[in-house]
C-alpha positions in Angstrom: 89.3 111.9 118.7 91.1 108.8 118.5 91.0 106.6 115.1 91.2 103.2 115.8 91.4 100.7 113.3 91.0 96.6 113.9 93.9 94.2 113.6 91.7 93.0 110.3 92.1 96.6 109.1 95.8 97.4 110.0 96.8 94.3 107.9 94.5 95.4 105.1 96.1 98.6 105.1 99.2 97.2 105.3 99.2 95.2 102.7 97.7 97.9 100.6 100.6 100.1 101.0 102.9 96.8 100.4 101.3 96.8 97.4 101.3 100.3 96.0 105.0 100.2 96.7 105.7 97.0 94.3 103.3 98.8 91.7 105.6 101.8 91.8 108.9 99.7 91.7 107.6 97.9 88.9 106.7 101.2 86.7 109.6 102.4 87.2 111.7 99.2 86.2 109.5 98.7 83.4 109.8 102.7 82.1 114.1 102.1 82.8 113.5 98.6 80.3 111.0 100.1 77.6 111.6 104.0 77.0 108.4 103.9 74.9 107.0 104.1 78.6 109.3 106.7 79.8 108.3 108.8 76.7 104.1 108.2 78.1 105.5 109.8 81.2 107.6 112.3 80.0 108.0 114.6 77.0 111.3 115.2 77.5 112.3 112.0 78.3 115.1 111.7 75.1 116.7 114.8 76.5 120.5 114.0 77.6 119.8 116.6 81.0 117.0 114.7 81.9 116.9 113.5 84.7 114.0 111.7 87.0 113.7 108.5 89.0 113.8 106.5 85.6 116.8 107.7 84.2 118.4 107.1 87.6 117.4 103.5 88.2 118.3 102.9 84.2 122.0 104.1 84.9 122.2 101.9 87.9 122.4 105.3 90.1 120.1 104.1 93.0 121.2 104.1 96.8 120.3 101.3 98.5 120.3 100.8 102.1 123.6 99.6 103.5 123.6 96.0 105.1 127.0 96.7 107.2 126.7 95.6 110.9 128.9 97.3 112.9 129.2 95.4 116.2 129.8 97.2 119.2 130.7 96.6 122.7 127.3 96.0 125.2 127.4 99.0 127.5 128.8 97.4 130.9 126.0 96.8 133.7 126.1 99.1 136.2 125.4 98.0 140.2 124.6 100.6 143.0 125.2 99.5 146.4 123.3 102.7 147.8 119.7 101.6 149.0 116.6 101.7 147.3 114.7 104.8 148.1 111.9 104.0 150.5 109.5 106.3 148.7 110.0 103.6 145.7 107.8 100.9 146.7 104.3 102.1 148.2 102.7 99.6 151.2 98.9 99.3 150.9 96.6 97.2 152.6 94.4 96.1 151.3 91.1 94.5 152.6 88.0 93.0 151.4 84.8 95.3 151.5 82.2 94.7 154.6 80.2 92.1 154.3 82.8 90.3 151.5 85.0 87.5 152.2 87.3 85.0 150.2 85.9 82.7 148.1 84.4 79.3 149.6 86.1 77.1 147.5 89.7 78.1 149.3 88.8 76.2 152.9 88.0 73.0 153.1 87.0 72.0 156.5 
């Protein structure tokens, strides 16, 4: 079974994770500013080895995404003179049922 959700939904849902993700960058930024958070979070949080995604993001250790654009050749167009394959395109004809024909408002006589 196949869960489909509505474009209503998808943007609801969307959003939702949007926002769970800000909540989360925002704890954590606030727990790096105030270690009277960290220390809610953690009991060992005054410990020198300790180490978490708070202590990281206070010492400025985070890895961001790189925003380098490497440019590259485009990949040169390739031509065939062979043919196309005459299996490639298929021929039908294709007719109107008995009894059917095309609609009245094409002739005007």
């Amino acid at each position: 079974m196949k869960l489909r959700l509505s474009p209503g939904m998808m943007r609801m849902a969307r959003q939702g994770v949007a926002l769970s993700c800000l909540s989360l960058f925002l704890a954590v930024y606030a727990m790096a500013a105030i270690p009277a958070l960290h220390l809610l979070a953690h009991d060992d949080a005054r410990n020198a080895r300790h180490e978490c995604a708070v202590t990281l993001f206070a010492r400025g250790q985070v890895h961001g995404a790189s925003t380098a654009i490497e440019w590259r050749q485009p990949a040169p167009l390739l031509l065939s003179s062979a043919p196309a394959p005459r299996d490639l395109f298929i021929s039908t004809d294709v007719r109107l049922l008995p009894g059917r024909g095309p609609p009245q408002g094409l002739f005007f006589l």
